[in-house]
mmCIF entry with sequence, helices, sheets and N, C-alpha, C, O atoms, coordinates in Angstrom:
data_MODEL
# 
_entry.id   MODEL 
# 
_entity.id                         1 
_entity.type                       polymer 
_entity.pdbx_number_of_molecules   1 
# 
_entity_poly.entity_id                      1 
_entity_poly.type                           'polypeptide(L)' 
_entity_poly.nstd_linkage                   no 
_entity_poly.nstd_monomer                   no 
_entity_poly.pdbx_seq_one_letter_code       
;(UNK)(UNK)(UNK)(UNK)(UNK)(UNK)(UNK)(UNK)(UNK)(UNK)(UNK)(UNK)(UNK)(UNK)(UNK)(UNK)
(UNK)(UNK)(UNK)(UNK)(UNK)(UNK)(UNK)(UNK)(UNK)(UNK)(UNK)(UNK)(UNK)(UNK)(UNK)(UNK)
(UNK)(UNK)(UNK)(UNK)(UNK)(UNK)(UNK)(UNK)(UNK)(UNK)(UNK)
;
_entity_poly.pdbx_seq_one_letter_code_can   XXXXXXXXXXXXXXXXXXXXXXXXXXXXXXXXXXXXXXXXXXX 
_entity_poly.pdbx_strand_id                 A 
# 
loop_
_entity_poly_seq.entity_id 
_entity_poly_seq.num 
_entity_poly_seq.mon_id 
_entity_poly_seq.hetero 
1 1  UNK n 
1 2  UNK n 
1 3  UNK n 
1 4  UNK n 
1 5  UNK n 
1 6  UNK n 
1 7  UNK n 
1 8  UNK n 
1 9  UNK n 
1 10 UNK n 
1 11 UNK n 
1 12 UNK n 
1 13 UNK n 
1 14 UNK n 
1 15 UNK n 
1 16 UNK n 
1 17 UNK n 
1 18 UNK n 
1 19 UNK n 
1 20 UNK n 
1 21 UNK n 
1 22 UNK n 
1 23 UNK n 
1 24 UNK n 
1 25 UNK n 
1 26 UNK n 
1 27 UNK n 
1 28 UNK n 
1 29 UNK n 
1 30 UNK n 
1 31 UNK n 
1 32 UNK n 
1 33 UNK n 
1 34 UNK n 
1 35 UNK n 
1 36 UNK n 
1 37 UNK n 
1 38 UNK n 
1 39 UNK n 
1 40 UNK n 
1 41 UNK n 
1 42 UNK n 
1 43 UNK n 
# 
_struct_asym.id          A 
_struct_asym.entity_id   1 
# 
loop_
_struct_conf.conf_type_id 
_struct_conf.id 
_struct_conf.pdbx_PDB_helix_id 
_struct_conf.beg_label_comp_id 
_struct_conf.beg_label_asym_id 
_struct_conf.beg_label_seq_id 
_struct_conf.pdbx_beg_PDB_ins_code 
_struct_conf.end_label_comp_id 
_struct_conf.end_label_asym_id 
_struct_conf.end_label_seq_id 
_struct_conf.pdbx_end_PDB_ins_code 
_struct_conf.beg_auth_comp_id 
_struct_conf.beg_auth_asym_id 
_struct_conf.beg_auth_seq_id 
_struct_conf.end_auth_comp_id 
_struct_conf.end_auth_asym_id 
_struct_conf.end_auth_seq_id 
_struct_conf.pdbx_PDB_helix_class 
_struct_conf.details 
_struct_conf.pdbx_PDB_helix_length 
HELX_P HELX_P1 AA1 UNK A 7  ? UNK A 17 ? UNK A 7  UNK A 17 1 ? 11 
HELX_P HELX_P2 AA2 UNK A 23 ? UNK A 41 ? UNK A 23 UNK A 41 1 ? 19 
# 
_struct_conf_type.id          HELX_P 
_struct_conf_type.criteria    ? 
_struct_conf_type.reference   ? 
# 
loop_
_atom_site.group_PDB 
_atom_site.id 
_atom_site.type_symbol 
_atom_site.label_atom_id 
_atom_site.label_alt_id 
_atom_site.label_comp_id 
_atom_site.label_asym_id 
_atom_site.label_entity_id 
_atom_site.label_seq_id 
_atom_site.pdbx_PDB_ins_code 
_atom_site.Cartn_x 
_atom_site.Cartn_y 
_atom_site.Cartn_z 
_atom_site.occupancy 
_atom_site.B_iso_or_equiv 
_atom_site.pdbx_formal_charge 
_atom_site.auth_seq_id 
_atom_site.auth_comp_id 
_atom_site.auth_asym_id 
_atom_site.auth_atom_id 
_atom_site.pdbx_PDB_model_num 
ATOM 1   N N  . UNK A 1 1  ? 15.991  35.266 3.429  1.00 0.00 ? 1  UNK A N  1 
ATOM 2   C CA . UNK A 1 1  ? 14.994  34.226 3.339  1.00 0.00 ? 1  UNK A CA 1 
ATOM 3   C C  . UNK A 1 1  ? 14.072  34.314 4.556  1.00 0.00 ? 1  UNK A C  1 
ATOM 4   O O  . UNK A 1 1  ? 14.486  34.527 5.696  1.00 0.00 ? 1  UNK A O  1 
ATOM 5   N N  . UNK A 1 2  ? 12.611  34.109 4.178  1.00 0.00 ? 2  UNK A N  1 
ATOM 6   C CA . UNK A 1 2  ? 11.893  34.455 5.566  1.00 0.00 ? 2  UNK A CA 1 
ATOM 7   C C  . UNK A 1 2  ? 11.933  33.525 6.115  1.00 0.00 ? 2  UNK A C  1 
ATOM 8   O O  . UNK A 1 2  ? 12.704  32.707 5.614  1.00 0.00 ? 2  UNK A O  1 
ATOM 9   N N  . UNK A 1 3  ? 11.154  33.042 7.469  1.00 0.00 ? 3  UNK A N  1 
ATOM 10  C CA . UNK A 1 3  ? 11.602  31.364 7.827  1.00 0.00 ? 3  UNK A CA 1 
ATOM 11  C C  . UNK A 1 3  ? 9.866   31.761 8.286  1.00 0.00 ? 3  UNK A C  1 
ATOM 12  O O  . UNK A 1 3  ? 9.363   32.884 8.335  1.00 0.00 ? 3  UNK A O  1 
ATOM 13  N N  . UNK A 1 4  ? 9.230   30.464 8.573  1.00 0.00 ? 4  UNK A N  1 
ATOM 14  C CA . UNK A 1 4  ? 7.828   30.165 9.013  1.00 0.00 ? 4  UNK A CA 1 
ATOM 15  C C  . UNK A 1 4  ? 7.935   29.258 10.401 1.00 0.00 ? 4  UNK A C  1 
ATOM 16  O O  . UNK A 1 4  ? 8.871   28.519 10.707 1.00 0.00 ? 4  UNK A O  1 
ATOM 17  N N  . UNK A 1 5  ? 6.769   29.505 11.131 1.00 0.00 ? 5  UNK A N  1 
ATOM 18  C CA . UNK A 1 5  ? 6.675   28.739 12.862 1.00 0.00 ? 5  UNK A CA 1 
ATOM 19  C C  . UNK A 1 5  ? 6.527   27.729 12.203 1.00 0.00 ? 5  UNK A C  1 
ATOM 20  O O  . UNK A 1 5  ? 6.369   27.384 11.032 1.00 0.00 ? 5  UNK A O  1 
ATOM 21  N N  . UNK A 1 6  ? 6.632   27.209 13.455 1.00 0.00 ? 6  UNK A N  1 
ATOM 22  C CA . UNK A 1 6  ? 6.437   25.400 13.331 1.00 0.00 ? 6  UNK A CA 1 
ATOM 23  C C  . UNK A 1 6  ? 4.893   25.154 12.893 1.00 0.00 ? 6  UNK A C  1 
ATOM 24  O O  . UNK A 1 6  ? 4.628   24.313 12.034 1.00 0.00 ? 6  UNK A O  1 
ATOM 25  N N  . UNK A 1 7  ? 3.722   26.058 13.631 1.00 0.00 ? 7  UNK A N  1 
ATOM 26  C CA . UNK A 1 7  ? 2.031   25.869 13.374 1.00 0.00 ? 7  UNK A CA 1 
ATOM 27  C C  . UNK A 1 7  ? 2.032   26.139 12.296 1.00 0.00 ? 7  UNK A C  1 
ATOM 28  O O  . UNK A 1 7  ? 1.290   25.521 11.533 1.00 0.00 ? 7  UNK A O  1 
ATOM 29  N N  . UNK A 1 8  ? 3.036   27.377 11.727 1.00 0.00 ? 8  UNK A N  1 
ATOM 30  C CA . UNK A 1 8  ? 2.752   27.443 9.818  1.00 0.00 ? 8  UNK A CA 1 
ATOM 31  C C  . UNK A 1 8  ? 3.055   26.636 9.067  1.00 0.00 ? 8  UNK A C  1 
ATOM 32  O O  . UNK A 1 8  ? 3.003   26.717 7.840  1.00 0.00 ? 8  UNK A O  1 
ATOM 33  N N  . UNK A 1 9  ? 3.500   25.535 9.873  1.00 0.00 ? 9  UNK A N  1 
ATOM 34  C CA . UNK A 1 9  ? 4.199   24.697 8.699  1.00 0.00 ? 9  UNK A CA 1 
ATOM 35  C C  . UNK A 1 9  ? 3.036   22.984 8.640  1.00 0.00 ? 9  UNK A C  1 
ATOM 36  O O  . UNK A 1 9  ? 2.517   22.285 7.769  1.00 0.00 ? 9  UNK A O  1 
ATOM 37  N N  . UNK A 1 10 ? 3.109   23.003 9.792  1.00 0.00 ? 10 UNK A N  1 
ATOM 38  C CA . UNK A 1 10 ? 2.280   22.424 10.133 1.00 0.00 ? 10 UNK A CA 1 
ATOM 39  C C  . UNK A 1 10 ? 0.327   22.202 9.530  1.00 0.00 ? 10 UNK A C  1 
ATOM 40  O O  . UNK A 1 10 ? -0.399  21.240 9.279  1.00 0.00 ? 10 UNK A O  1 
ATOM 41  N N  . UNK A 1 11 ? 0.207   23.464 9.531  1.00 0.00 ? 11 UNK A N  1 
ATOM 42  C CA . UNK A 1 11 ? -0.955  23.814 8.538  1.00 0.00 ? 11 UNK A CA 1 
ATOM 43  C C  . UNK A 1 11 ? -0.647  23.536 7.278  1.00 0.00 ? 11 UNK A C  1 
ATOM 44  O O  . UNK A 1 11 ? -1.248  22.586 6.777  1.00 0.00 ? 11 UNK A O  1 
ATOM 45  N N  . UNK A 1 12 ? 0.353   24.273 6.443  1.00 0.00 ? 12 UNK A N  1 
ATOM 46  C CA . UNK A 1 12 ? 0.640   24.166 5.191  1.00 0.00 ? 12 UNK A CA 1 
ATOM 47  C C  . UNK A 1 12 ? 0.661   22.609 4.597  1.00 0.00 ? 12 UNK A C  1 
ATOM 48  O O  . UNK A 1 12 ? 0.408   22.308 3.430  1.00 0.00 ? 12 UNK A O  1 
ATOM 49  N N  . UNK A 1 13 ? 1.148   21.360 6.046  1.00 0.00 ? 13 UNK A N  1 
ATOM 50  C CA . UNK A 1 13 ? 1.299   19.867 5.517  1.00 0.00 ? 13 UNK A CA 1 
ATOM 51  C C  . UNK A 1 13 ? -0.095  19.265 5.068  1.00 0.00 ? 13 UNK A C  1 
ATOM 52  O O  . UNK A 1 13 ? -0.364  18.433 4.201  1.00 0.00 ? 13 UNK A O  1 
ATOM 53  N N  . UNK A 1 14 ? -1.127  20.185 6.222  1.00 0.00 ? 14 UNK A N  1 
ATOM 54  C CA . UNK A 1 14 ? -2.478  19.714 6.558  1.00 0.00 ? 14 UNK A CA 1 
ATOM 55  C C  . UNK A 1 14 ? -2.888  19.872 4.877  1.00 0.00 ? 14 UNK A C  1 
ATOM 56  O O  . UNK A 1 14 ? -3.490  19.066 4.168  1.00 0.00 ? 14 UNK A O  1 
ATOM 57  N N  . UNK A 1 15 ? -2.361  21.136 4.552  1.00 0.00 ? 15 UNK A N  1 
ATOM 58  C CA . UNK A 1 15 ? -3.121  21.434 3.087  1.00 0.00 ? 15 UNK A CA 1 
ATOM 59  C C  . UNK A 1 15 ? -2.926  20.804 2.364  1.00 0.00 ? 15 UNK A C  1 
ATOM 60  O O  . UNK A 1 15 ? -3.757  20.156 1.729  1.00 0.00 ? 15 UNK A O  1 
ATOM 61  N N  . UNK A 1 16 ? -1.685  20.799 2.227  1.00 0.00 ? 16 UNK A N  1 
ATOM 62  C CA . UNK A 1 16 ? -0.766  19.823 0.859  1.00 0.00 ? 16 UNK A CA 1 
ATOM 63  C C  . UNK A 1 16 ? -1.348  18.883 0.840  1.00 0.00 ? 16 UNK A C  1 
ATOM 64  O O  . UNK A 1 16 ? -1.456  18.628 -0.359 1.00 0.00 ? 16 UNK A O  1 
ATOM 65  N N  . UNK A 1 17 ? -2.144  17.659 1.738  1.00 0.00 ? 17 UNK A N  1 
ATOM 66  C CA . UNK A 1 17 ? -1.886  16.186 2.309  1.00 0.00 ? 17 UNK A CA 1 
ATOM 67  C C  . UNK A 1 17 ? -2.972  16.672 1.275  1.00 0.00 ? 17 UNK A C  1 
ATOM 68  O O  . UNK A 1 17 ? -2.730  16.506 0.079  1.00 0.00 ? 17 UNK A O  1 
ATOM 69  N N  . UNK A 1 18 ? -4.203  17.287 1.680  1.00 0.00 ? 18 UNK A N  1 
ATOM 70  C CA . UNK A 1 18 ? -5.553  17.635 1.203  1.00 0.00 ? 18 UNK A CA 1 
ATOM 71  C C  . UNK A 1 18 ? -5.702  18.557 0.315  1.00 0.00 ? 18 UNK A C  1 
ATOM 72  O O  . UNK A 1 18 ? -6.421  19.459 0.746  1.00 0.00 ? 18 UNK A O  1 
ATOM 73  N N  . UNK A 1 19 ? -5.413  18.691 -0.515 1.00 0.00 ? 19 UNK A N  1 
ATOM 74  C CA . UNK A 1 19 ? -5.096  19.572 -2.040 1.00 0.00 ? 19 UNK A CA 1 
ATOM 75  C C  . UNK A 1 19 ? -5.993  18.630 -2.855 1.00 0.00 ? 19 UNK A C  1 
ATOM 76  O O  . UNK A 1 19 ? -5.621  17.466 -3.004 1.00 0.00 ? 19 UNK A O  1 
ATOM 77  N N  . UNK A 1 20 ? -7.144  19.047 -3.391 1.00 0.00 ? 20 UNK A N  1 
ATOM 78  C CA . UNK A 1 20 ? -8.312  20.350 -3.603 1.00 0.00 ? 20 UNK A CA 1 
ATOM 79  C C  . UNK A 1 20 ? -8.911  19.955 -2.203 1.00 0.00 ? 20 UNK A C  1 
ATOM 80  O O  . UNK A 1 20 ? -8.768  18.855 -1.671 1.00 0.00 ? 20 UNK A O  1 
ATOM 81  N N  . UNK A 1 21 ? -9.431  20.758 -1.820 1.00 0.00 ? 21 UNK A N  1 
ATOM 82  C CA . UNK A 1 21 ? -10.831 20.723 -0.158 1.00 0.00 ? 21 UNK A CA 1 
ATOM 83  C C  . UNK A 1 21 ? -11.254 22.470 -0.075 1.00 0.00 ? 21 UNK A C  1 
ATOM 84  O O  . UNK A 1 21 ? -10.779 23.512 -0.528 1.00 0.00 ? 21 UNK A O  1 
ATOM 85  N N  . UNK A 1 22 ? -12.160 22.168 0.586  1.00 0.00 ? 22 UNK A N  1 
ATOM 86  C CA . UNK A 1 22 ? -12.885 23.303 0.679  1.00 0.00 ? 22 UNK A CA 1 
ATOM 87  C C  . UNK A 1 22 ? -13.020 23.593 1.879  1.00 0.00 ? 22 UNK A C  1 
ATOM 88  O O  . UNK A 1 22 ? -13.269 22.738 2.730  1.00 0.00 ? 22 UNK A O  1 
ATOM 89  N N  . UNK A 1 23 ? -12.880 24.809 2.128  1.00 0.00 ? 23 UNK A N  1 
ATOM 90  C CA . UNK A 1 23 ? -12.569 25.169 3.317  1.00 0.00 ? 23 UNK A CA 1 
ATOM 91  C C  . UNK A 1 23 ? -13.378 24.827 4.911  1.00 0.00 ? 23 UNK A C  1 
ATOM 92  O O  . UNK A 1 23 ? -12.922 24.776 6.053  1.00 0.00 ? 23 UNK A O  1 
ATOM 93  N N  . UNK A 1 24 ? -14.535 24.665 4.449  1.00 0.00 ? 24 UNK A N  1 
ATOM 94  C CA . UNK A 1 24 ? -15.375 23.849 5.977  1.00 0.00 ? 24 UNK A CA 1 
ATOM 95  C C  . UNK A 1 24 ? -14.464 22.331 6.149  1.00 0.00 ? 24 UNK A C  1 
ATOM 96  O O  . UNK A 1 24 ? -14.076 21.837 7.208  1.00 0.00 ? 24 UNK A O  1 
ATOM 97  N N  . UNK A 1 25 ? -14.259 21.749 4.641  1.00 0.00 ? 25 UNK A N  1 
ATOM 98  C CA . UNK A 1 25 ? -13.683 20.713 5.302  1.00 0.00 ? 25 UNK A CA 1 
ATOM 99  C C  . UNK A 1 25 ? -11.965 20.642 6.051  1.00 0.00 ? 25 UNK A C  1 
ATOM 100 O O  . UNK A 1 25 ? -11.637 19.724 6.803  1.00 0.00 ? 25 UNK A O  1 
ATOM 101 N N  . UNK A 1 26 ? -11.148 21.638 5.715  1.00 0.00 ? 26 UNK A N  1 
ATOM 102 C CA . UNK A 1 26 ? -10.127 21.875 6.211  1.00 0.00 ? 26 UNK A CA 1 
ATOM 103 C C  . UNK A 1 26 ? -10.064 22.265 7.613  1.00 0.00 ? 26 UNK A C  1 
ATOM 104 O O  . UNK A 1 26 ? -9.274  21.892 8.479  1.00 0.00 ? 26 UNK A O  1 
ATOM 105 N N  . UNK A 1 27 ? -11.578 23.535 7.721  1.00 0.00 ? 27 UNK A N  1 
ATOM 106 C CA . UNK A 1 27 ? -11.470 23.853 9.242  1.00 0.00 ? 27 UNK A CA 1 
ATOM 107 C C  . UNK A 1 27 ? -11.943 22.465 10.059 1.00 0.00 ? 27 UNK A C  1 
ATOM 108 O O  . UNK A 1 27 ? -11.864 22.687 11.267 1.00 0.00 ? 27 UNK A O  1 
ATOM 109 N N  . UNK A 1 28 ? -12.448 20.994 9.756  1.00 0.00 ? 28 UNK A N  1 
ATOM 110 C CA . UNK A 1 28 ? -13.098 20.190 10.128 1.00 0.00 ? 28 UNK A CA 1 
ATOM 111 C C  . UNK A 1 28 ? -11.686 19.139 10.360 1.00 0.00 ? 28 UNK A C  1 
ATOM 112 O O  . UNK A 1 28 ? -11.718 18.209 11.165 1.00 0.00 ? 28 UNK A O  1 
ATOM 113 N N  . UNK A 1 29 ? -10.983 19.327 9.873  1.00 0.00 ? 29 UNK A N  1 
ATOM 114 C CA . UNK A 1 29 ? -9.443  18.305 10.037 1.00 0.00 ? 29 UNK A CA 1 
ATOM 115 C C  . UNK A 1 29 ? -8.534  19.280 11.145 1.00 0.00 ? 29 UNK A C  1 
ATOM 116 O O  . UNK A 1 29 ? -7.811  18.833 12.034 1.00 0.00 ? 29 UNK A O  1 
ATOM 117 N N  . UNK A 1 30 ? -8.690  20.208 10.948 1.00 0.00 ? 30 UNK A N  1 
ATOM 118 C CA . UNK A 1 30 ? -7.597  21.045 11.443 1.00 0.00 ? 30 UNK A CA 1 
ATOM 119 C C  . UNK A 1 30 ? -8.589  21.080 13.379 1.00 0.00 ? 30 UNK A C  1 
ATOM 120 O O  . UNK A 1 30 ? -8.199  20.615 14.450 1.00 0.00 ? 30 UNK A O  1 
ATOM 121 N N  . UNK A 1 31 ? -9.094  21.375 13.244 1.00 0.00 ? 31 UNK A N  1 
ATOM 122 C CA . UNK A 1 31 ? -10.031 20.455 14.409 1.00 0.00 ? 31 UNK A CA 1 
ATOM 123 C C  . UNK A 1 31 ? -10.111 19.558 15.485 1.00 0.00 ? 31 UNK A C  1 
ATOM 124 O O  . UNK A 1 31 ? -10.244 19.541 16.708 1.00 0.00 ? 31 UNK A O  1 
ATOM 125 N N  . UNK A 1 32 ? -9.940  18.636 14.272 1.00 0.00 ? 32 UNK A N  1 
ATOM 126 C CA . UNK A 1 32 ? -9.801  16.964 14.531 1.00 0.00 ? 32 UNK A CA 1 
ATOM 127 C C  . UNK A 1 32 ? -8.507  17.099 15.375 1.00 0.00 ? 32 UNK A C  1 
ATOM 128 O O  . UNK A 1 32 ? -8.408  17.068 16.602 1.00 0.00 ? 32 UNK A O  1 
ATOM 129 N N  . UNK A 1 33 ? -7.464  17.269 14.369 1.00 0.00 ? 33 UNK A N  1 
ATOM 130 C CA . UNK A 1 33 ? -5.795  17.148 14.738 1.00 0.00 ? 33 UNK A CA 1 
ATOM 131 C C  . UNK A 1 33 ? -5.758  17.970 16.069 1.00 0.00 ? 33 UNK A C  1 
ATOM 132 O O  . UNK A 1 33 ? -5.031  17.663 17.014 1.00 0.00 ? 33 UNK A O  1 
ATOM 133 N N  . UNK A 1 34 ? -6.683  19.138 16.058 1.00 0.00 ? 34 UNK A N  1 
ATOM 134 C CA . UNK A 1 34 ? -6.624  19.785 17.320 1.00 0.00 ? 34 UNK A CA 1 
ATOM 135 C C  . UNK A 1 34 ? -6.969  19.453 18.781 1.00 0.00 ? 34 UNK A C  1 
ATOM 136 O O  . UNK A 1 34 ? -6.633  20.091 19.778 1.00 0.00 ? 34 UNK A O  1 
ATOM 137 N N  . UNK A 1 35 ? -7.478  18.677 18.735 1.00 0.00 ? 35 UNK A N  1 
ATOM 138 C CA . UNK A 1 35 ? -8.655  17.693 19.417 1.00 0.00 ? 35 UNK A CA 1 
ATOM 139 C C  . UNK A 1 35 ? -7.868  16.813 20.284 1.00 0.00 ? 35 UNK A C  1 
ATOM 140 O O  . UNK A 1 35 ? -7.746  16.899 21.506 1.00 0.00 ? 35 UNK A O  1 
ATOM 141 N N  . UNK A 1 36 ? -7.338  15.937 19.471 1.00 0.00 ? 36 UNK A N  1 
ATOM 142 C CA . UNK A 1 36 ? -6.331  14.408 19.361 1.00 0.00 ? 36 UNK A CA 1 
ATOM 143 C C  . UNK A 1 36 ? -5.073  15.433 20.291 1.00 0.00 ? 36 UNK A C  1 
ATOM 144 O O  . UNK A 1 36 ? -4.617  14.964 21.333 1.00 0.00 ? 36 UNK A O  1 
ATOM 145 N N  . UNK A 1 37 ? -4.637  16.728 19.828 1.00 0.00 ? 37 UNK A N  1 
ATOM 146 C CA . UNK A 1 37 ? -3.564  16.689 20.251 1.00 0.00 ? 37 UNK A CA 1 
ATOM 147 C C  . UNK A 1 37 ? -3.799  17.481 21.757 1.00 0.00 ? 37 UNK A C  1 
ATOM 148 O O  . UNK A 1 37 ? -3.107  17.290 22.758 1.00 0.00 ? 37 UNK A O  1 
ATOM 149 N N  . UNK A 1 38 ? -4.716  18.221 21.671 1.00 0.00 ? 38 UNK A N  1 
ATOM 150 C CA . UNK A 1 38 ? -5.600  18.549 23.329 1.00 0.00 ? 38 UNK A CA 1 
ATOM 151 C C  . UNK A 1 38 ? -5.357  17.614 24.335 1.00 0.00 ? 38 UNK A C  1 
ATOM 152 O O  . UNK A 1 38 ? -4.661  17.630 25.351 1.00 0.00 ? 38 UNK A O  1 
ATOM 153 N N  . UNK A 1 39 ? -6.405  16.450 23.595 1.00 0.00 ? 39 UNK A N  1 
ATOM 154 C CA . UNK A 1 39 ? -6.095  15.515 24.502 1.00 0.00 ? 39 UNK A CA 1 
ATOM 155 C C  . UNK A 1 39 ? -5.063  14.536 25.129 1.00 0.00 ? 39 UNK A C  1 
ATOM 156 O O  . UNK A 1 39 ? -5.116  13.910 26.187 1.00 0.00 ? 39 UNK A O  1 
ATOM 157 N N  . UNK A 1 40 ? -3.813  14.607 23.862 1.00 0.00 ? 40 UNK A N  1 
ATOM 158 C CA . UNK A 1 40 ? -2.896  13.967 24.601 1.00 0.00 ? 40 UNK A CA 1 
ATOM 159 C C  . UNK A 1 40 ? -2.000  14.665 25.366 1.00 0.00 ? 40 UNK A C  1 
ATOM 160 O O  . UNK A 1 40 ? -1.207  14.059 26.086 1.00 0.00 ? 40 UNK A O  1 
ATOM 161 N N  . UNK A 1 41 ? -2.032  16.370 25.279 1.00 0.00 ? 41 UNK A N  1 
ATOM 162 C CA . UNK A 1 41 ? -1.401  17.152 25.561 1.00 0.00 ? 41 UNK A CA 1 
ATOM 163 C C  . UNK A 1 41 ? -1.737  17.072 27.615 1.00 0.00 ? 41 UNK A C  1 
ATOM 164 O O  . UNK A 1 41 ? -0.841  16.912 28.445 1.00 0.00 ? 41 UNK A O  1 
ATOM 165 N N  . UNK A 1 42 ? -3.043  17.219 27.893 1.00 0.00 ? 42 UNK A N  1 
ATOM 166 C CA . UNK A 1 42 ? -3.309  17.024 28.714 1.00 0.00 ? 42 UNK A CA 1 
ATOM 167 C C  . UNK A 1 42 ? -3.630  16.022 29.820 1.00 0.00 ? 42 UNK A C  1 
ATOM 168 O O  . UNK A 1 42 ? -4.218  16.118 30.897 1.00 0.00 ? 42 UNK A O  1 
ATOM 169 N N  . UNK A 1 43 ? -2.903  14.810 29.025 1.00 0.00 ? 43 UNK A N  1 
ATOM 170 C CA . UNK A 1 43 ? -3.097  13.747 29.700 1.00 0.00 ? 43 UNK A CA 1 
ATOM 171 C C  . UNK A 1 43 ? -1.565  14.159 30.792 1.00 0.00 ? 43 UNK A C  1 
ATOM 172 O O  . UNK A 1 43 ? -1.237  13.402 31.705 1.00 0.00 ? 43 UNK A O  1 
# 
């Protein structure tokens, strides 16, 4: 059985949540979440 990272899985939830989207808007969430977590990362 193959196993997937934690970021692959992580993406894959992003999709599921958002199942149909088009891809500007996925790279536009995936982003966002990236953003939010930047910043708390570096606090």
């Amino acid at each position: 059985m193959e196993k997937i990272f934690e970021s692959e899985y992580r993406f894959l939830c992003i999709l599921w949540e958002n199942v149909p989207i088009a891809s500007p808007k996925l790279v536009q969430i995936c982003n966002d979440i990236d953003s939010r977590f930047l910043v708390h990362y570096n606090r």
